[in-house]
Residue, then its C-alpha position, 0 to 999 in steps of 0.5 A: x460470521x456471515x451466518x450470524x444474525x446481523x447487528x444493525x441495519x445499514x452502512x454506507x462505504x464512500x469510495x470503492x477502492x481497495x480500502x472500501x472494498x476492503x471495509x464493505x466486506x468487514x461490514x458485510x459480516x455485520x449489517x443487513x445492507x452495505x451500501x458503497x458509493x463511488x464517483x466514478x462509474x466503475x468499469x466492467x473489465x480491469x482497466x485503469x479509472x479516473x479516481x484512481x490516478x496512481x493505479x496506472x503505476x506500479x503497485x505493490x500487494x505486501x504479503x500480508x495484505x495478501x494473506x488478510x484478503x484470502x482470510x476476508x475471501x477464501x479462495x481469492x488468491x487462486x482465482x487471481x492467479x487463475x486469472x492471469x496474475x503471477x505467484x512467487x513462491x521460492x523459497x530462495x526467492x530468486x526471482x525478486x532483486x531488492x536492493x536499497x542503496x548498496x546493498x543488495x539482499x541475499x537470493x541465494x539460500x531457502x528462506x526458513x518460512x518461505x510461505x510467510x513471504x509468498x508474493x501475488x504480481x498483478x497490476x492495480x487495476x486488476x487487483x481491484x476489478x477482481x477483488x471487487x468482483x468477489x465484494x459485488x457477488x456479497x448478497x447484502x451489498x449494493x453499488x452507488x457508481x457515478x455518484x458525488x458525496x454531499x453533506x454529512x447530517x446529523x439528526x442525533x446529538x454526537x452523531x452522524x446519521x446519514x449523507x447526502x449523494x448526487x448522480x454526477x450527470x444530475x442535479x438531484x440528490x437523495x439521502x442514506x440514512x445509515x448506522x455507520x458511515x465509512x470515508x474511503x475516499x482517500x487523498x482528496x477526502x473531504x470529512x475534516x471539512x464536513x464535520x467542521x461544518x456540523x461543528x465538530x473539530x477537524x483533526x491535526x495533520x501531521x505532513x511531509x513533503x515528498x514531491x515525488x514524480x512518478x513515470x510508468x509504462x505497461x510494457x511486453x518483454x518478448x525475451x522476459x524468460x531470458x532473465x529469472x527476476x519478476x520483481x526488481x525494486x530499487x531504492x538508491x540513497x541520495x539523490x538518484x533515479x529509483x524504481x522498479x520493474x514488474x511482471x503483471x497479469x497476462x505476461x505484461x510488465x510496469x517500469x515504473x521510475x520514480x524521483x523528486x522532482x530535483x533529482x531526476x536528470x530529465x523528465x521521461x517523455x517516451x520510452x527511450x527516455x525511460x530506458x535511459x534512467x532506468x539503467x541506473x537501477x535495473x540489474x546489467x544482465x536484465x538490460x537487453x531483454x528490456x531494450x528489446x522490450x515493447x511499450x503498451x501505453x505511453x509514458x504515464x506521470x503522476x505527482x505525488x507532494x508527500x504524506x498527510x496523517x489525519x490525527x483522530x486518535x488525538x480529537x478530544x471530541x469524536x461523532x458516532x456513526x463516522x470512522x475513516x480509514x486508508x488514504x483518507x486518513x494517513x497517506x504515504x510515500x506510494x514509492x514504499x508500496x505500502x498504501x493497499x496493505x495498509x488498508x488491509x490491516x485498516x480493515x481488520x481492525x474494523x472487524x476485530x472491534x465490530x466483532x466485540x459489540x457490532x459497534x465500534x468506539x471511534x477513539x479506540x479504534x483510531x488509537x489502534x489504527x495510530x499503533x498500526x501507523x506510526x512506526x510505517x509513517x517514521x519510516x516514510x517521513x524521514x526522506x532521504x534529503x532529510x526533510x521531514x516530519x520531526x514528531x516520530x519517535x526520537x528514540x526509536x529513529x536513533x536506534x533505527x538509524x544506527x543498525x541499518x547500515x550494518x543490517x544491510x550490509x549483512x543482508x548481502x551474505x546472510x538469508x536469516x538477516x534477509x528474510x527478518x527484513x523482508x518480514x518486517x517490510x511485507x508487515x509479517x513482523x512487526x519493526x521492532x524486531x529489527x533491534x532485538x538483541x538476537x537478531x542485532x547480535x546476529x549482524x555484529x558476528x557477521x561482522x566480526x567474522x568480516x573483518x576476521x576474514x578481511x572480506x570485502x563486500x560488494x553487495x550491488x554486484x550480486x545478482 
């Protein structure tokens, strides 16, 4: 579609994270300039930003973001590699250990569409350096770094026209006249109030509360070939420290562990601390190479209070020329992994309703972003301590909450159950087919069969 004519002059991207890149590259296909306007002065090399403090942790590119941004930039994903990022690609997929509670998911037979679950490792700042890179070589883009979003303005009845900005070290500011203007400033945004102050209504917001406490270390494993596992997710119930290990670019790797703030036995302050909780999560024949291992930074934390949907799919009254998308419209539990995949698919659903018109309705596309959001946000709003957001679907709680004892456990033996789960979870599969007759029909004859056996099932033993 680059090749096309463009539809409309200018559009102005706030934030140059994964979702405004994401969304600069959609708008790249359908106006003759885009404009992307971040706070921070954006640095040359893959290193973390102060805008970005929960890039320091560990950071998850679910298979079908990846997949939707090799569609946005072919070619993407080899330089990645080429750069010094890991590709997983078995078919077995023995070098991931997933494990949620108990239950430990089966590693030892071939996934029947292995390609579907190929998995890219490198850490966040890396992953956004690059994809940035492939944004800046677009010819009708143009960084504004080190600059503050001002004031939205409206110089047309129902619609937004232009923001101010300001250089950070300056008490000048100039305006951007724009056909649209995309709000990719995430968690902090500041558009509900920007638009209070023109006189349009801020959205609902529908909360959890999460009070998480994140830990991180970049560290070396000199013995790392002593293990097969690249990627070890752990997400005990209860009260428990949870967590994950994973091989980032250049043979570096992020321990990240993670908790509420009530759960944690004590706060991790160097990297003793943190091979002490991490034991409780990481797989016994791992623990020698990572006592072994070297940390590279310091014990890095990162506070997380819950989630907040911003519901514009319900405003009875939208402005023209404004759409927000990723975190600046429903942030999640980052312990999930989900934040830059959904920003992905925030991203193709710009495109697929700018290639329509080349304008996009808001109401549609925030009812088509509330489609994409609500079964991920049910999932991360009914935390584990059972507090929560209680406006999900009851239904649809109900009959999640009665099969997913049974399906891990028949994740344990069965790679058909496993890999339906890892689809659903890398957004591949929609969560719907979690509770499709075949497949719960498959989960009761495992059981069946278990009970015929008198088998007992010790799924965290495996490895």
């Amino acid at each position: 579609m680059r090749g096309e004519a463009k539809l409309r002059d200018h559009a102005v991207v706030l934030g140059a994270g994964i979702a405004g890149l994401v969304a600069a590259t959609v708008l790249a296909e359908r106006f003759a300039l885009v404009t992307v306007v971040e706070r921070d002065q954006l640095p040359d090399s893959p290193i973390d930003r102060r805008g970005v403090p929960q890039g320091r942790h560990l950071h998850s590119l679910l298979s079908r973001g990846s997949q939707i941004l090799e569609e946005l930039h072919p070619g993407f994903l080899a330089d990645l590699v080429e750069a010094g990022a890991l590709i997983l690609d078995d078919p077995d997929m023995h070098r991931i250990h997933s494990r949620v509670g108990p239950y430990t998911f089966n590693r030892t037979h071939s996934a029947a569409d292995p390609t579907a679950l190929v998995t890219y490792l490198a850490s966040r700042p890396f992953l956004e350096f690059h994809l940035r890179r492939r944004v800046e070589a677009l010819p009708n883009v143009a960084f504004l770094d080190g600059h503050d979003v001002g004031e939205l303005f409206s110089t047309q009845p129902h619609r937004i026209t232009g923001v101010t900005i300001s250089p950070r070290d300056s008490t000048s500011s100039e305006t951007l006249s724009t056909d649209l203007i995309i709000d990719a400033t995430g968690r902090a945004t500041r558009t509900p109030l920007l638009l209070d102050r023109l006189g349009f209504p801020p959205p609902a917001e529908h909360t959890f509360t999460a009070d998480g406490r994140y830990y991180s270390q970049q560290i070396e494993i000199p013995d790392q070939d002593s293990f097969r596992e690249r990627l070890i997710l752990v997400l005990p119930e209860g009260k428990a420290q949870r967590g994950g290990l994973m091989a980032c670019e250049n043979n570096t790797w992020t321990l990240t562990i993670a908790g509420r703030a009530s759960d944690l036995t004590h706060t991790p302050t160097d990297f003793a601390d943190m091979l002490t909780l991490a034991g409780d999560f990481i797989p016994p024949h791992i623990q020698p190479a990572l006592h072994s291992a070297q940390p590279l930074t310091e014990v890095q934390t990162y506070r997380y209070p819950g989630g907040t949907w911003r519901r514009y799919d319900r405003l009875a009254r939208h402005p023209d020329g404004l759409l927000v998308l990723g975190d600046a419209l429903c942030s999640l539990d980052p312990i999930n992994g989900q934040g830059m995949t959904m920003a992905t698919l925030h991203g193709t659903t710009l495109r697929a309703h700018l290639s329509r018109t080349g304008r996009v309705d808001p109401q549609a596309f925030y009812t088509a972003i509330a489609a994409i959001t609500k079964p991920v946000w049910a999932s991360n709003a009914q935390q584990p301590s059972g507090r929560g957001n209680k406006s999900s679907s009851p239904l649809s709680l109900r009959a999640f909450a009665w099969t997913r004892r049974k399906i891990l456990e028949s994740a344990a033996d069965d790679m058909m159950i496993t890999e339906r789960l890892m689809r659903v979870a890398n957004f591949i599969d929609p969560p719907q087919r979690l509770i499709a007759p075949g497949f719960l029909a498959r989960v009761a004859a495992h059981h069946i069969k278990r009970g015929l056996t008198g088998r007992s099932n010790t799924p965290a033993a495996k490895h």
